[in-house]
PASEBA-1860 file (N, C-alpha, C; in nm, 3 decimals):
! residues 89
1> XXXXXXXX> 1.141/3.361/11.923/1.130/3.417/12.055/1.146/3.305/12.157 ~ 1.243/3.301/12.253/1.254/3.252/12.358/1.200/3.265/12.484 ~ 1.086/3.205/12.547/1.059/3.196/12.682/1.089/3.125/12.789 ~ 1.119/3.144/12.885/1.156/3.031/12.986/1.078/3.064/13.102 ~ 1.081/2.976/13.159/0.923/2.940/13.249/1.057/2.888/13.400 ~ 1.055/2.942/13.487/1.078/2.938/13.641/0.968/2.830/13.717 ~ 1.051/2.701/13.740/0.964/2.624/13.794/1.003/2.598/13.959 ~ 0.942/2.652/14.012/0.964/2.660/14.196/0.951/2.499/14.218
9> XXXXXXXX> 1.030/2.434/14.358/0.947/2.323/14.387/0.881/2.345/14.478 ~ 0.757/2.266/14.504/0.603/2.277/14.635/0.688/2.258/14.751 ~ 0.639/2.372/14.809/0.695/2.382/14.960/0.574/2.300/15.057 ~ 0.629/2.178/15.095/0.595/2.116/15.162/0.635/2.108/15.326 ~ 0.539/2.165/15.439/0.616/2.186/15.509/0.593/2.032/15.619 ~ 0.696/2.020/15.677/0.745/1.888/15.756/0.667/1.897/15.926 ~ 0.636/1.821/15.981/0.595/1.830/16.165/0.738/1.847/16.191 ~ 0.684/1.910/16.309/0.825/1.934/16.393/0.791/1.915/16.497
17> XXXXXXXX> 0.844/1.812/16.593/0.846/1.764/16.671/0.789/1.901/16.845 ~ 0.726/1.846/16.887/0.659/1.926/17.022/0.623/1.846/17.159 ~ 0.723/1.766/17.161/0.746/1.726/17.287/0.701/1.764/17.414 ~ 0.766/1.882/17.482/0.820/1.972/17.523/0.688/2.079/17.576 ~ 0.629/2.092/17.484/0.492/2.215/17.475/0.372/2.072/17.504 ~ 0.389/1.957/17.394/0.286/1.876/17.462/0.243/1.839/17.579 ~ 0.391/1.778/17.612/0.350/1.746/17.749/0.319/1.836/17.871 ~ 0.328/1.987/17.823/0.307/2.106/17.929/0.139/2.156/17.918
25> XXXXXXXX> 0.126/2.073/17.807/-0.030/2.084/17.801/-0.101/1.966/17.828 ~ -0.074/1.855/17.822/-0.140/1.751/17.839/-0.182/1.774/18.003 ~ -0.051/1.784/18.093/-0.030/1.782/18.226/-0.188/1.893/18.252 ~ -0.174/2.020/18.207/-0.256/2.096/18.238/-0.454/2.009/18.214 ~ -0.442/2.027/18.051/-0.547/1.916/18.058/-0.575/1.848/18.145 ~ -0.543/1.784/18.240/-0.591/1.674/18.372/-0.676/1.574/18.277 ~ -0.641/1.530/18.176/-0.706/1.395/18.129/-0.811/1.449/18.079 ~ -0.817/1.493/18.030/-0.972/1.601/17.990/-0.958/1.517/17.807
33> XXXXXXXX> -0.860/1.534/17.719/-0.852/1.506/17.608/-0.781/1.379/17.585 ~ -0.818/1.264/17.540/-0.768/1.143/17.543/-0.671/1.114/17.382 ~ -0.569/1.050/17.388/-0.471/1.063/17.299/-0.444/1.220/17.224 ~ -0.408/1.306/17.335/-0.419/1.447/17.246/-0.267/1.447/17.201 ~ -0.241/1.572/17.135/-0.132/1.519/17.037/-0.133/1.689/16.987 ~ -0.042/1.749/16.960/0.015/1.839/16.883/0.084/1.823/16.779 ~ 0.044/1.852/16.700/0.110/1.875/16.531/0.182/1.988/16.474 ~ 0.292/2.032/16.492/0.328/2.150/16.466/0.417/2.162/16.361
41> XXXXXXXX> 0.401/2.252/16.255/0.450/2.301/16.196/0.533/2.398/16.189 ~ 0.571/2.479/16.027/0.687/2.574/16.053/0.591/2.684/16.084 ~ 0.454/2.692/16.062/0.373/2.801/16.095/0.297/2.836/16.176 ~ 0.264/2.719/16.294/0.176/2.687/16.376/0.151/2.520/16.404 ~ 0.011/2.482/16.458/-0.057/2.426/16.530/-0.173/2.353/16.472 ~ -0.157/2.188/16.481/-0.327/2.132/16.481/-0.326/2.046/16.599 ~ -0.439/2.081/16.650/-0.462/1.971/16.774/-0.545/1.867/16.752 ~ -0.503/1.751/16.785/-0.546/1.649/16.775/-0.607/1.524/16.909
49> XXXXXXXX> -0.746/1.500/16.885/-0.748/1.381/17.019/-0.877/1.377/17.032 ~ -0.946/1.311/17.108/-1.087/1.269/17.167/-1.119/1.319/17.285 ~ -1.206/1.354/17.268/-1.314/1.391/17.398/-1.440/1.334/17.418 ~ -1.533/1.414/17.519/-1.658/1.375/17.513/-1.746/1.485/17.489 ~ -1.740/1.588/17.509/-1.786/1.727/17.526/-1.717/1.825/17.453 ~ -1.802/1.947/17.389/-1.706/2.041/17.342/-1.668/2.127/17.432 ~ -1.713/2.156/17.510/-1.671/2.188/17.638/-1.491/2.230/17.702 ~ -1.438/2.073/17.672/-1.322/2.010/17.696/-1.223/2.043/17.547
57> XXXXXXXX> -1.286/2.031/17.445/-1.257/2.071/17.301/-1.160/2.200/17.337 ~ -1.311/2.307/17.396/-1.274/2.412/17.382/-1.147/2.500/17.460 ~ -1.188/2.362/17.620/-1.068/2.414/17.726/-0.930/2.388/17.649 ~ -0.892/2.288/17.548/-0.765/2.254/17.523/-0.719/2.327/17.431 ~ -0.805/2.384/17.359/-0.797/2.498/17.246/-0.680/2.630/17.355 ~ -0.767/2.676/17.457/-0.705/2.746/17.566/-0.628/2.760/17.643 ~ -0.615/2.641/17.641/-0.469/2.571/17.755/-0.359/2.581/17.674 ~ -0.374/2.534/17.505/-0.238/2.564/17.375/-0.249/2.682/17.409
65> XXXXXXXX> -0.331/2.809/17.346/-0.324/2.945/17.333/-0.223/3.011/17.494 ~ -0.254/2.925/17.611/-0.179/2.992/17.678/-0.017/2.982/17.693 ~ 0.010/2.857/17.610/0.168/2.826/17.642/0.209/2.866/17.521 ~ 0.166/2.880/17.458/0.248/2.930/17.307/0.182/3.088/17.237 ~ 0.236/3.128/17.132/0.166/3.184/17.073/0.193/3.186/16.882 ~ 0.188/3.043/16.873/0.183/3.016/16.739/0.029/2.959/16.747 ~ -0.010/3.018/16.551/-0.113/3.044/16.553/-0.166/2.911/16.551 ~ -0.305/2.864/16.549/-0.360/2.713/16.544/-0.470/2.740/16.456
73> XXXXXXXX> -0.374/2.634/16.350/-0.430/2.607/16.211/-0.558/2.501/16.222 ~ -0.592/2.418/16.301/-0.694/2.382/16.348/-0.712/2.289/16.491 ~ -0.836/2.299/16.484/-0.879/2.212/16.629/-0.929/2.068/16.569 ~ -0.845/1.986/16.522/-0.902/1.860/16.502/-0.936/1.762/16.623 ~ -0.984/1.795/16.723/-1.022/1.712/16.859/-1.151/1.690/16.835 ~ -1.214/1.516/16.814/-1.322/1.467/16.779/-1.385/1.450/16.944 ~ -1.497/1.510/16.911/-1.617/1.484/17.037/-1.730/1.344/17.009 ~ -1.676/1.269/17.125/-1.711/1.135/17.062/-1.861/1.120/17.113
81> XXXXXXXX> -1.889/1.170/17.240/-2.052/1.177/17.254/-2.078/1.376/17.283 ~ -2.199/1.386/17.279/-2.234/1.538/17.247/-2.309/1.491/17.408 ~ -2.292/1.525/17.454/-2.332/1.587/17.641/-2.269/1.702/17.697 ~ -2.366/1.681/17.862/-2.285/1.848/17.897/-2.235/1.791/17.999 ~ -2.077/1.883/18.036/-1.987/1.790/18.106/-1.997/1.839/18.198 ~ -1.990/1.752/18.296/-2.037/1.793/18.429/-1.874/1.866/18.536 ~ -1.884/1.920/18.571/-1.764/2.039/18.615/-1.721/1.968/18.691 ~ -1.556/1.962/18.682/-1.458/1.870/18.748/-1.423/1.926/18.914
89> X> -1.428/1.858/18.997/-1.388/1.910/19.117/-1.258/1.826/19.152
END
C-alpha cells in the first residue's frame, strides 16, 4: 500500500511597509507615543512604541482604528511609568 503525505510550506507572512498610514497617525498623535511604529501585515496591525500613561496607549489604539480598518493584532505600546495623564491643552 502506497501513501503519500502533502507537505505544505509555513506560510510566513512578511511586514509590509506603512509609511503612509504611519505618518497620518503619528501627526494625529501630537507626540503622545514616542518611537511609535506600525507593523503591518497581510492581515492587519501591531502597534508599537512608549508612553507614559495608558491613557495615551489607548488614544493611539483609536487614532489607528480611525484611519484604517484592518484589524489590530495587537497593542504592543509599553507604558513606561503608570500615572494619570494630565489632559493636553
Amino acid at each position: 500500500m502506497v501513501t503519500s503525505t502533502l507537505v505544505l510550506p509555513k506560510f510566513v507572512e512578511q511586514p509590509i511597509p506603512t509609511t503612509n498610514l504611519e505618518s497620518r497617525v503619528r501627526a494625529d498623535l501630537n507626540g503622545r507615543v514616542k518611537n511609535f511604529r506600525l507593523q503591518r501585515f497581510n492581515r492587519g496591525l501591531i502597534l508599537r512604541g512608549r508612553t507614559r500613561c495608558f491613557y495615551d496607549k489607548q488614544i493611539a489604539l483609536h487614532v489607528v482604528m480611525m484611519h484604517t480598518s484592518l484589524p489590530i493584532f495587537a497593542n504592543e505600546i509599553r507604558v513606561d511609568e503608570v500615572n494619570f495623564c494630565t489632559r493636553r491643552t
